[in-house]
N, C-alpha and C positions, 0 to 999 in steps of 0.2 A: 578361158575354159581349159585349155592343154595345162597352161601352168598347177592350177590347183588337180587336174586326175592324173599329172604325174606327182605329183606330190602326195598324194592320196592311194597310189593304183598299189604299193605292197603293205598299206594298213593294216589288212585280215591275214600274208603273207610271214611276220616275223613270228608268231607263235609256231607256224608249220615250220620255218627253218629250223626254229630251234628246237623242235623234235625230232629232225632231220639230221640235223648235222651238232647234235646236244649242245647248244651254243649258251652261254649263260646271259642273263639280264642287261650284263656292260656292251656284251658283245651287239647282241639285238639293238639296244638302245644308240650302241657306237652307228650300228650302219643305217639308222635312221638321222642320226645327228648328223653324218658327214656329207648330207645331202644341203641341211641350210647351210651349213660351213661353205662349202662351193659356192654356194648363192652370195653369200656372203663377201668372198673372197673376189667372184665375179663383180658383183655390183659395185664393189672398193676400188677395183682395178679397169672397170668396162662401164660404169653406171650409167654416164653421159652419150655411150659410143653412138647410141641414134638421133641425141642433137646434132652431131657433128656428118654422118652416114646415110642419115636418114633410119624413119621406123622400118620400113621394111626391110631394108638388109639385112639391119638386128636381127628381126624377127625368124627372117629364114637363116641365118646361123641357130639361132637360138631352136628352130623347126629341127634341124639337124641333130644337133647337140643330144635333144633329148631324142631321138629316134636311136641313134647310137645306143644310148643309154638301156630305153626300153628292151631291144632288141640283146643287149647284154644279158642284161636280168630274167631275161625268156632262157638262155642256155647256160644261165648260172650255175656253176659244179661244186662251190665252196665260199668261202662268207668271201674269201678276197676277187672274187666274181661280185659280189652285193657290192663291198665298197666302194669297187669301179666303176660300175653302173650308175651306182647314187651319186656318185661324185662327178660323172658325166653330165645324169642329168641335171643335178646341180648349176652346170654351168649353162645349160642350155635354159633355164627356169631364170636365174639370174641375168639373161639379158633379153628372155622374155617381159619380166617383170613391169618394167620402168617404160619399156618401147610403147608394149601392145595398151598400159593405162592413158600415156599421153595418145596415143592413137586413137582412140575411142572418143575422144574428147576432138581433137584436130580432125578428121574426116567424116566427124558426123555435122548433119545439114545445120542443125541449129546453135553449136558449140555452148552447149546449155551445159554448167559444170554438174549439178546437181543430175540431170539424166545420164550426162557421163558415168558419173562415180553407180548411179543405179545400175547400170548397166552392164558396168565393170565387175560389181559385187553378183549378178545374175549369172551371169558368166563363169563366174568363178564356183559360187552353189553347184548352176547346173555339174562342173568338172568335177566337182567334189563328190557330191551326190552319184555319179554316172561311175564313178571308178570303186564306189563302196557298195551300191548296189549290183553291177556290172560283176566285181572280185566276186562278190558274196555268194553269186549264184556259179561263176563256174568254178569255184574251188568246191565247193558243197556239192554239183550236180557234173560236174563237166570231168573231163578224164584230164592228165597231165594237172591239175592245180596250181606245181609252182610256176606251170608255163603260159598256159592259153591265156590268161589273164595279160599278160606282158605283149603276148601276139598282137591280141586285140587292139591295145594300145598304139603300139607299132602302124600299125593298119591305120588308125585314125589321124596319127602323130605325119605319116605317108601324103594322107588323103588332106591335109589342111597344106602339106607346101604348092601345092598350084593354086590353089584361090589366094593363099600372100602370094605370090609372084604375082598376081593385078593389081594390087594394093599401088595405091598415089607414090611416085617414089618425090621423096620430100626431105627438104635437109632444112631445121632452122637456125641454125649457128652458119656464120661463114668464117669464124676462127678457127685453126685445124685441130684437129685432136693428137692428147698424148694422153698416156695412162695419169689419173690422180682419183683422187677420192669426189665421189660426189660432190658436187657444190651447191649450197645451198645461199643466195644472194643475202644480205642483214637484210632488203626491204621485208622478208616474211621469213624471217628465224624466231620470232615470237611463235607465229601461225605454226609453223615447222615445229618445236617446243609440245606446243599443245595435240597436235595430232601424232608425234612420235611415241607419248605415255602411251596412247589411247591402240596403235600398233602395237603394242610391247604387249599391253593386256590382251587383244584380238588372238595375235601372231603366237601365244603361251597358251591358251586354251586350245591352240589346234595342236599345239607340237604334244600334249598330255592327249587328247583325244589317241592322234594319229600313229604316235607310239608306243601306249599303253590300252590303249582302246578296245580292242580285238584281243587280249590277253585280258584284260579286267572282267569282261563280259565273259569271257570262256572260264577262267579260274576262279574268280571273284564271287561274282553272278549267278554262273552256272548254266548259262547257255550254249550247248553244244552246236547246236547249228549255227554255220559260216554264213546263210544268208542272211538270218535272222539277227546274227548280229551286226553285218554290215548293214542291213534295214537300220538301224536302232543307232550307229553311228550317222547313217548315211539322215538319220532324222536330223541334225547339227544343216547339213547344209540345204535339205529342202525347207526348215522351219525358217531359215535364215534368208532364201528366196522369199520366202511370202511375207518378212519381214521387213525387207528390204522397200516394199512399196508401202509400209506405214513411216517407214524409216525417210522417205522420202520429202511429207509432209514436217519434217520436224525439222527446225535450224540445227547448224553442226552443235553448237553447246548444251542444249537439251536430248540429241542425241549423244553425246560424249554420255551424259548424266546418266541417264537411261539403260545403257550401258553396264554403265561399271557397277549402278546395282545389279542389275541380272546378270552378270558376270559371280557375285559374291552370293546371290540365292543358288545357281547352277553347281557351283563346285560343293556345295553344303549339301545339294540333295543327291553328289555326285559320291562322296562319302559314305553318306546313311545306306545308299544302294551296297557299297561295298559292305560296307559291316553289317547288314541284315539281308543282304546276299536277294535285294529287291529289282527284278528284271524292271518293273514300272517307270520305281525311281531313276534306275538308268538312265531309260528312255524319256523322263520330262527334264532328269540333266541336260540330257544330249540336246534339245529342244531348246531349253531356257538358254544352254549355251552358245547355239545358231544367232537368239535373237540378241544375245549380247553382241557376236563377232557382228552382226548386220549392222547393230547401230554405231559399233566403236567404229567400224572401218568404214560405214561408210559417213559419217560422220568429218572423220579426220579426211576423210580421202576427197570431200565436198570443200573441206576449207583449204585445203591446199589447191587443186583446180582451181579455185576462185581466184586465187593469189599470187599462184606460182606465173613465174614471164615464159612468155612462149618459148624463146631460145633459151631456157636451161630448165625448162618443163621437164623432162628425160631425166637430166641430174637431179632434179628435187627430186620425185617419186623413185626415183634407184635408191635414193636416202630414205626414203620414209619405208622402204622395201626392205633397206641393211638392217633398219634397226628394229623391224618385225622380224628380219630371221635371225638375227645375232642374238633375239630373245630367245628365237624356239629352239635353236640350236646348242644353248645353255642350258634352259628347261629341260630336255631331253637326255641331255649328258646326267646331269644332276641326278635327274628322277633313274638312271640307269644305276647310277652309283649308290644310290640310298636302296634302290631295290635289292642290289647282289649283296647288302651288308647289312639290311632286317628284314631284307622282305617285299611282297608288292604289295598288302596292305601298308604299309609305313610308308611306302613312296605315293601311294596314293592319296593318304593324311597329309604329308608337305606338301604333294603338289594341291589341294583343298586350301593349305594355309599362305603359300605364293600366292595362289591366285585369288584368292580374296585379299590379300595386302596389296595389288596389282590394282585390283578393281575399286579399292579404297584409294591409290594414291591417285587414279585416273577423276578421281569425283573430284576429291582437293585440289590437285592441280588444274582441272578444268575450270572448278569456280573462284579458283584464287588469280589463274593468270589468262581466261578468256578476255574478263572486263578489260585487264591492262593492255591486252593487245588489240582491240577492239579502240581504244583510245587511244 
């Protein structure tokens, strides 16, 4: 939950920067993007560190990391306050990421992968949902906008490091650790394969939401209220919870499927909303988008628990993490650069056209190389 509503908590925040401090489309989009970069960077450098540490210690670094962060962002004076913040919390999200999913999985009673990965996915909605709806109202109703929201965060980010200090302290590797890149065993680099497309297409439709989201809906759209559009964003992650338990019922390969088409109806109706300036359509984007990220992630995120070996659990899922943010952290560069040079109708058009080739190559490659690795 912390992971995704730090990830989520200045979505409705980058249009008021950059009326604030007139920052243009690269700018906004750079301090959105240096946030998976850190993650990134973290998970390359730290991915393993709780096989080897254990989850808990991760976790409460990782608890820290981003409270720093938050608590940065709350008395931000200039974009190079944003960058440092994000970049923080960056690192504390990146070694959230890989710990608290294997954890979910290792200290629950039934070590059932598939209520794992549900769970994980619930979790995450809820954090997502809680920081769009949360933002939306006290930037719209509350006093201070660019601050209280970041307080708040702070506050909860505070209140979760004493219930991890109870947490099982638990180490499964007994080799020591040194920095390397995630490692993913050949026994499930097929499986790895398959669920990393399916994060690529998940992990790019949030980095477009959460970057441009709150700017499309305000200029695009033409929805001036900050709740109403955080509601309307904030529909991606609640549609996505209640998806998550039909998601359940369905093997990973028919959820991959499932998926990457509504993945490819979402951004088409996410379009038609821009170019006929349609608040509805928006919001059944936003919606059809939720139930795509539910079925890709948790789809991929079922076959890898099934698969991954207990001691390098931690490094699989920091991998299958790198290579969801090395996507949204590209997507978001991208769509800044295409923004400042035609426009955010036209960045909005590519990211439509990414993410339907995303969602196309996730269907192929699902039923081209499932069977094979299945056998």
């Amino acid at each position: 939950m912390h992971t995704l509503w730090t990830s989520a908590a200045p979505a409705l925040s980058y249009r008021l920067y950059a009326e604030e401090w007139q920052l243009s489309p690269i700018q906004t989009t750079g301090v959105f993007a240096i946030y998976p970069l850190f993650v990134v960077g973290t998970l390359i450098l730290l991915g393993d560190l709780s096989d080897h540490v254990g989850r808990r210690w991760t976790m409460l670094a990782a608890l820290m990391f981003s409270l720093i962060g938050a608590l940065t962002l709350a008395w931000a004076v200039n974009v190079e306050w944003l960058l440092v913040a994000r970049a923080v919390m960056g690192v504390g999200v990146g070694l959230a990421s890989g710990a608290s999913t294997a954890a979910i999985l290792e200290f629950s009673s039934t070590g059932d992968p598939e209520r794992a990965a549900s769970a994980t996915n619930l979790a995450q909605a809820l954090g997502f949902a809680t920081a769009l709806l949360l933002g939306g109202a006290l930037i719209q109703y509350a006093p201070y906008p660019l601050r209280l929201d970041f307080f708040a965060l702070a506050v909860v980010i505070a209140a979760l490091i004493l219930p991890v200090w109870f947490l099982p302290r638990h180490v499964s590797s007994r080799t020591p650790w040194a920095p390397r890149l995630p490692h993913v065993p050949a026994t499930v680099r097929k499986a790895f394969h398959v669920a990393s497309i399916g994060a690529a297409t998940a992990f790019a439709t949030g980095a477009v939401l959460l970057s441009l989201g709150g700017q499309v809906a305000h200029d695009l759209v033409g929805s001036a209220n900050e709740l109403t559009n955080g509601a309307i964003l904030a529909s991606f992650a609640i549609v996505s919870a209640i998806a998550t338990i039909v998601a359940r019922k369905l093997r990973p390969r028919a959820a991959l499927l499932l998926g990457s088409v509504t993945t490819t109806i979402a951004v088409l109706l996410l379009w038609l909303a821009t170019k006929f300036h349609l608040l509805s359509a928006l919001l059944i984007s936003t919606s059809l988008a939720g139930i795509s990220y539910a079925f890709l992630f948790l789809g991929a995120l079922t076959l890898l628990n099934a698969v991954a070996p207990a001691d390098s659990r931690g490094g699989v899922l920091s991998a299958f993490y790198l290579v969801g943010y090395l996507c949204m952290g590209f997507c978001a560069l991208a769509l800044g650069v295409v923004a400042r040079i035609w426009g955010l109708p036209t960045a909005v058009a590519a990211a439509a056209i990414v993410l339907a080739s995303l969602g196309c190559a996730t269907f192929l490659f699902a039923v081209a190389r499932f069977s094979a690795m299945v056998e």
